[in-house]
C-alpha positions as CSV (number, residue, x, y, z in Angstrom):
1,X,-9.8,3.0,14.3
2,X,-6.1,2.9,14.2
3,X,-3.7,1.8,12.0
4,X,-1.5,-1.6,12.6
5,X,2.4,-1.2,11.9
6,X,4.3,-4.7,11.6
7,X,8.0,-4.2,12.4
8,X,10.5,-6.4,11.6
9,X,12.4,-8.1,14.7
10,X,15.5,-8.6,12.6
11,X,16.4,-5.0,11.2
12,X,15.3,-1.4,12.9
13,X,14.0,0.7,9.7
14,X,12.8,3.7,9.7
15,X,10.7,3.7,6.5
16,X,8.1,2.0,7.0
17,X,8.0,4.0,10.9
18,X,7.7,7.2,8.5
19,X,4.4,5.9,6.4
20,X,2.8,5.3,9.5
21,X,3.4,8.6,11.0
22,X,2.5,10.1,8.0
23,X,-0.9,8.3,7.3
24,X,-1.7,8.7,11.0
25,X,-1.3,12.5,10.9
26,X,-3.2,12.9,7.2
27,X,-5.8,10.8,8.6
28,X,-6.1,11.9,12.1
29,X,-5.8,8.5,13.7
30,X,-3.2,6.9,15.9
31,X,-0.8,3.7,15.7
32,X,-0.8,0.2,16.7
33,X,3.4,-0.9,16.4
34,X,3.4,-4.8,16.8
35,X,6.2,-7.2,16.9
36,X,5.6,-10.9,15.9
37,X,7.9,-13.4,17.7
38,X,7.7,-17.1,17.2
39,X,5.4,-19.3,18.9
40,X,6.2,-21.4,22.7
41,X,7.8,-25.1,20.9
42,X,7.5,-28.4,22.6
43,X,10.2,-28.4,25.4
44,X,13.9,-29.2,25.0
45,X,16.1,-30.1,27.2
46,X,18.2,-28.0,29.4
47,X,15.9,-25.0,29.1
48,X,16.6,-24.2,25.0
49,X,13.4,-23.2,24.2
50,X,13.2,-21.0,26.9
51,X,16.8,-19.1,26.2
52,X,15.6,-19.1,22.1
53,X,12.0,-17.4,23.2
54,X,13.6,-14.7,26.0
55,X,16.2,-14.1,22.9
56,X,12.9,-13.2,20.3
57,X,11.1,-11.2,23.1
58,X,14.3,-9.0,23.8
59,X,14.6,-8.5,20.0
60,X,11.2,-7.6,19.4
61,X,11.6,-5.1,22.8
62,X,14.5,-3.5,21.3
63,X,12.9,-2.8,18.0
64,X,9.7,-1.6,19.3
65,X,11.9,0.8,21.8
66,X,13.6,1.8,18.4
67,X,10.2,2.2,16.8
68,X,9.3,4.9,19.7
69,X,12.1,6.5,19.8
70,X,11.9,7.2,15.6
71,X,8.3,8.6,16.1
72,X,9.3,10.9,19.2
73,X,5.9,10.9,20.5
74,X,4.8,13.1,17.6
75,X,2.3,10.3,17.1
76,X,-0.2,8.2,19.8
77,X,0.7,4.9,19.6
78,X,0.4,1.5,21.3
79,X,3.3,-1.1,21.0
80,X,3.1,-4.7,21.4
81,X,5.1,-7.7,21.1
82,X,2.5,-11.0,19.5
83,X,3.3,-14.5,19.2
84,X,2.7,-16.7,16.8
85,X,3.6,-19.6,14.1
86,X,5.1,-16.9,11.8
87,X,5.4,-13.0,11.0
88,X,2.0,-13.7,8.5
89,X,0.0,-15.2,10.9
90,X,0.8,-12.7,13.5
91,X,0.0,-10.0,11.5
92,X,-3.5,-11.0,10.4
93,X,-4.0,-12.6,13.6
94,X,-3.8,-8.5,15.0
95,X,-5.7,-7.3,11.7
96,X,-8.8,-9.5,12.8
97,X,-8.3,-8.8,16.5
98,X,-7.5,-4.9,16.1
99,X,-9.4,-4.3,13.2
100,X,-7.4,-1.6,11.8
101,X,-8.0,0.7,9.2
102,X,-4.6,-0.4,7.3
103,X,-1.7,-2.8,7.5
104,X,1.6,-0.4,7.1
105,X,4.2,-2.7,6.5
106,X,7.9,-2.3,5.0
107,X,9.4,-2.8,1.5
108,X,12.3,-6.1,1.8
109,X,15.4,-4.1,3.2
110,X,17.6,-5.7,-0.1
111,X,15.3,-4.0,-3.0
112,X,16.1,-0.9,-5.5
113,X,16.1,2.1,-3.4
114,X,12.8,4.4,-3.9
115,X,10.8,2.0,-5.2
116,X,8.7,-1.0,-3.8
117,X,10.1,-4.4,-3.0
118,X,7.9,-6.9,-2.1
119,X,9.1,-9.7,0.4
120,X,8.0,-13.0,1.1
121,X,6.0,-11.8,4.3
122,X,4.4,-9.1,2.2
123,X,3.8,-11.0,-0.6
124,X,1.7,-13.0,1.6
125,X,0.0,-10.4,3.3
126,X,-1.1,-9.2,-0.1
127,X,-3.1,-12.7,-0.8
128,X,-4.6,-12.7,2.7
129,X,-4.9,-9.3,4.5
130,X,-8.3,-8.3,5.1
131,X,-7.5,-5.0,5.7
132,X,-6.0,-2.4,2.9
133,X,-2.0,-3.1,3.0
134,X,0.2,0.3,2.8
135,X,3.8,-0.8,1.9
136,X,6.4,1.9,2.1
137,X,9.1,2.7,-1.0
138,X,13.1,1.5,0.4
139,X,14.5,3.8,1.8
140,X,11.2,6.3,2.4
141,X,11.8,9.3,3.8
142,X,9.8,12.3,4.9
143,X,8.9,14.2,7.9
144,X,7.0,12.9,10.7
145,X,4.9,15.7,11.2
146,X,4.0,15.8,6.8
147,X,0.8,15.0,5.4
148,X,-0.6,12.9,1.9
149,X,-1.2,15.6,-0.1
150,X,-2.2,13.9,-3.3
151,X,-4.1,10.4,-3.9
152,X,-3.2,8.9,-7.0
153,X,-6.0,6.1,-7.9
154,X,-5.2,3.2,-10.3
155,X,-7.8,2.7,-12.8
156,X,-8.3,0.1,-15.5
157,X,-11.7,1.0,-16.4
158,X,-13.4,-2.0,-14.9
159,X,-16.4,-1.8,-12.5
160,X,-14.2,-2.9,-9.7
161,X,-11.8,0.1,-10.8
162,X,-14.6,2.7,-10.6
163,X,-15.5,1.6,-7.1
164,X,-12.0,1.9,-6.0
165,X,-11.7,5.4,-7.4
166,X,-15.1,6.4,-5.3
167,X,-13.8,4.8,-2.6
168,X,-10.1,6.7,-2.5
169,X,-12.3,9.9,-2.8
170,X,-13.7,10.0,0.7
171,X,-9.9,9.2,1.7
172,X,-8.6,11.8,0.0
173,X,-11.1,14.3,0.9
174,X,-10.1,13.2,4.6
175,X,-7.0,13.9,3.9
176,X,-7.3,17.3,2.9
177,X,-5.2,15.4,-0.5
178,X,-6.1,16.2,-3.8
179,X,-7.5,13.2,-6.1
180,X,-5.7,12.0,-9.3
181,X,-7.2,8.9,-11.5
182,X,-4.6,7.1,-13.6
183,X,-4.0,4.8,-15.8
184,X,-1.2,2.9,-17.3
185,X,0.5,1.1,-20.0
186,X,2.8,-0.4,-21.8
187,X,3.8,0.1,-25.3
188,X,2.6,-2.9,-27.8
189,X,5.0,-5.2,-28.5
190,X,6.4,-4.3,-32.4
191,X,5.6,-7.9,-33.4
192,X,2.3,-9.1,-31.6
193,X,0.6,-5.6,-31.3
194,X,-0.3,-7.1,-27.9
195,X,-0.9,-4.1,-25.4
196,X,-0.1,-4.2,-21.8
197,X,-2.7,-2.2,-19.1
198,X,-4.2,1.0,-20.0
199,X,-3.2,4.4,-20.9
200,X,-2.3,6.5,-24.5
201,X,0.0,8.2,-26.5
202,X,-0.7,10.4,-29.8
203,X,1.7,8.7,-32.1
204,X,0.3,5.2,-31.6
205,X,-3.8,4.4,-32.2
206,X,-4.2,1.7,-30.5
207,X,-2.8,3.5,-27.2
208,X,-4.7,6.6,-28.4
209,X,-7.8,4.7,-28.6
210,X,-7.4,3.3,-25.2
211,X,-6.5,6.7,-23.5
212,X,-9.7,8.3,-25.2
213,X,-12.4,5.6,-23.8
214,X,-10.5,5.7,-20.4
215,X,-10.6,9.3,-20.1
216,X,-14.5,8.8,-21.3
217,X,-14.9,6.2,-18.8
218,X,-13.6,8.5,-16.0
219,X,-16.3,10.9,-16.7
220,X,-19.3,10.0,-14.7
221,X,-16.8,8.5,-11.3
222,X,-15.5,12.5,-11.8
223,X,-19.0,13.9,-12.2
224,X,-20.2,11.9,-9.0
225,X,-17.1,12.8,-6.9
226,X,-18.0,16.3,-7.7
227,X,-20.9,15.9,-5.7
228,X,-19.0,14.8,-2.5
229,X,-19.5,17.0,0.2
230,X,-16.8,17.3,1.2
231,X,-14.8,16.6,-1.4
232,X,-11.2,16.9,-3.0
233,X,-9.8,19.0,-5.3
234,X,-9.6,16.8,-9.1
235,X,-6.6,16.5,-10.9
236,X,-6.8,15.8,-14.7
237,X,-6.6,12.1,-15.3
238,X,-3.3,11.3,-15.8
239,X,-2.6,8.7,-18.5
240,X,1.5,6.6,-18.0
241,X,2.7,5.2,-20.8
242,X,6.4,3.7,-21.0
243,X,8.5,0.6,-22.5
244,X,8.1,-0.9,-18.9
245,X,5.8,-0.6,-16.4
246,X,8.4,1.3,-13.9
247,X,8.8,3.7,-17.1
248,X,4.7,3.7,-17.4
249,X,4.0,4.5,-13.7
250,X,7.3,6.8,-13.8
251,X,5.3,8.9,-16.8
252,X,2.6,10.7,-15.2
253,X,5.2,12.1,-12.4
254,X,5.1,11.8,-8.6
255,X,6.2,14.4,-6.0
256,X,6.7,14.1,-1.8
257,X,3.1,13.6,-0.4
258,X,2.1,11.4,-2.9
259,X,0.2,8.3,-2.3
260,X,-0.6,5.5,-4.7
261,X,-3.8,3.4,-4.2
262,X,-4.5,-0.2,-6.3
263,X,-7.1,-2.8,-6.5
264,X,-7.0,-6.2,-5.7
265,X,-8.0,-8.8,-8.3
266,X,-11.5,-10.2,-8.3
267,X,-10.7,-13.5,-9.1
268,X,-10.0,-13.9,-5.3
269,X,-13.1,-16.2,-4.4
270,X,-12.3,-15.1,-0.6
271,X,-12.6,-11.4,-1.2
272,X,-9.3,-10.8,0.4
273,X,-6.2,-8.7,-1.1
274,X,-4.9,-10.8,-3.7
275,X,-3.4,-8.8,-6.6
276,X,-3.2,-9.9,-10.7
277,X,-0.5,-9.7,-12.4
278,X,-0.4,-6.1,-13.9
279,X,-1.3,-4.5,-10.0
280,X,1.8,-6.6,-9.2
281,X,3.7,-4.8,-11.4
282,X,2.3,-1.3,-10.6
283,X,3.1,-2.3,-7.5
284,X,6.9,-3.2,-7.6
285,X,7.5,0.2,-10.2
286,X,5.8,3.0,-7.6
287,X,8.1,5.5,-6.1
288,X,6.0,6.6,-3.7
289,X,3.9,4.1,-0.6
290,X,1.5,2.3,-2.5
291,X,-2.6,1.1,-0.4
292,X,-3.8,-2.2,-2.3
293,X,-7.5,-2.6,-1.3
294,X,-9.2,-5.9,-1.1
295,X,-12.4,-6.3,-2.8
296,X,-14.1,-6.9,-0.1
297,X,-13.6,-3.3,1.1
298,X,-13.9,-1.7,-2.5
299,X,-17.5,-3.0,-2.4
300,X,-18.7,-2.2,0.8
């Protein structure tokens, strides 16, 4: 299988070029760069249409040249120009014909630099892909030639959660990446006492109590990844706790190599990637490229 990078035909970035080169060499797969142009319209007069579509396909031909010349050759790839009704649509229209292992797309090119910023194209991705969706930080930089050397695994302690965790472990091991489980929170609100995700800190019982049955929850996904032959190397599980979720995912500290990995919400009767409203927010605070797995592909 390979992996399917969407470009965008109105900006040549380089970070989401970078993910892909990187996942491709950690997982020993090649790429698949596509640009999406818009669809053939009804006919207008004196040739419009035409001019308007020969403009698009010499966009999407300069940004794809940009693409290859960013990954050097360092990294097989494939490039294509699609049409279709819209950037969505020609994306998932590739995901069901290509049948990648992940959709690598770009953070909006106007968001905080180093963290995740989710545009309307990837916000829409992320309620339909059926493929994981890996969404690079603004600005993401490494080298084309590094590797993923750690997988960081959301967990809320939920059955879905477990499944995701054995499910990054194979990934990981792939990878030749250590495995970190993690969990995170945010402080009660000082009035309500209501608490936000998961996670602990000493000073506080309820976040204490939550951190403890986490951890104990934990046990038996560790004890079976253990087993995994191969398998990675475990990291402690590492519990974020902050007075925002960018200062809860900040906590547990993130280094170059580092991947994030999230679950979609179940409530998605389709089974696609559709994420609630704390993965959204995991989302949006990560530093590092973030995977959100559909449930469809967490449970098979």
């Amino acid at each position: 299988m390979s992996l399917l990078v969407g470009v965008d035909t109105g900006r040549r970035s380089s970070s989401v070029l970078t993910l892909a080169a990187q996942l491709a060499h950690s997982l020993e797969t090649d790429l698949v760069v596509a640009a999406v142009v818009g669809s053939a319209w009804a006919p207008l007069r004196g040739g419009v249409d035409h001019e308007w579509r020969a403009h698009d396909r010499a966009a999407a031909e300069q940004v794809l040249d940009h693409a290859a010349s960013v990954l050097g050759g360092q990294v097989k790839a494939r490039y294509l120009v699609h049409e279709a009704a819209s950037s969505r649509r020609g994306l998932l229209e590739l995901a069901d014909a290509e049948k990648p292992e992940l959709l690598v797309v770009g953070s909006a090119g106007r968001g905080e630099h180093g963290r995740i910023t989710l545009g309307s194209v990837t916000e829409a991705l992320l309620h339909a892909s059926p493929a994981p969706v890996a969404i690079a930080p603004v600005g993401y930089r490494v080298q084309l030639d590094a590797r993923i050397t750690r997988v960081t695994a959301a967990y809320g302690g939920s059955e879905a959660a477990q499944d995701l965790v054995r499910g990054a472990a194979p990934v990981a091991a792939r990878a030749g990446a250590a495995l970190r489980i993690a969990s995170f929170a945010v402080r009660p609100d000082a009035e309500t006492g209501i608490l936000s995700g998961a996670g602990g800190r000493a000073e506080d019982p309820v976040l204490t109590e939550w951190a403890d049955r986490i951890r104990h929850h934990s046990l038996s996904i560790i004890d079976e990844i253990e087993e995994l032959t191969p398998g990675p190397t475990l990291e402690e599980v590492a519990i974020g706790v902050g007075e925002s979720w960018a200062a809860a995912v900040d906590d547990i500290g993130w280094g170059e190599g580092d991947l994030l990995v999230v679950g979609s919400s179940s409530m998605n009767p389709f089974a696609r990637v559709f994420l609630g409203s704390h993965g959204t927010k995991i989302v949006r605070s990560a530093t590092v490229p973030v995977i959100v797995v559909p449930q469809a592909v967490i449970r098979s």
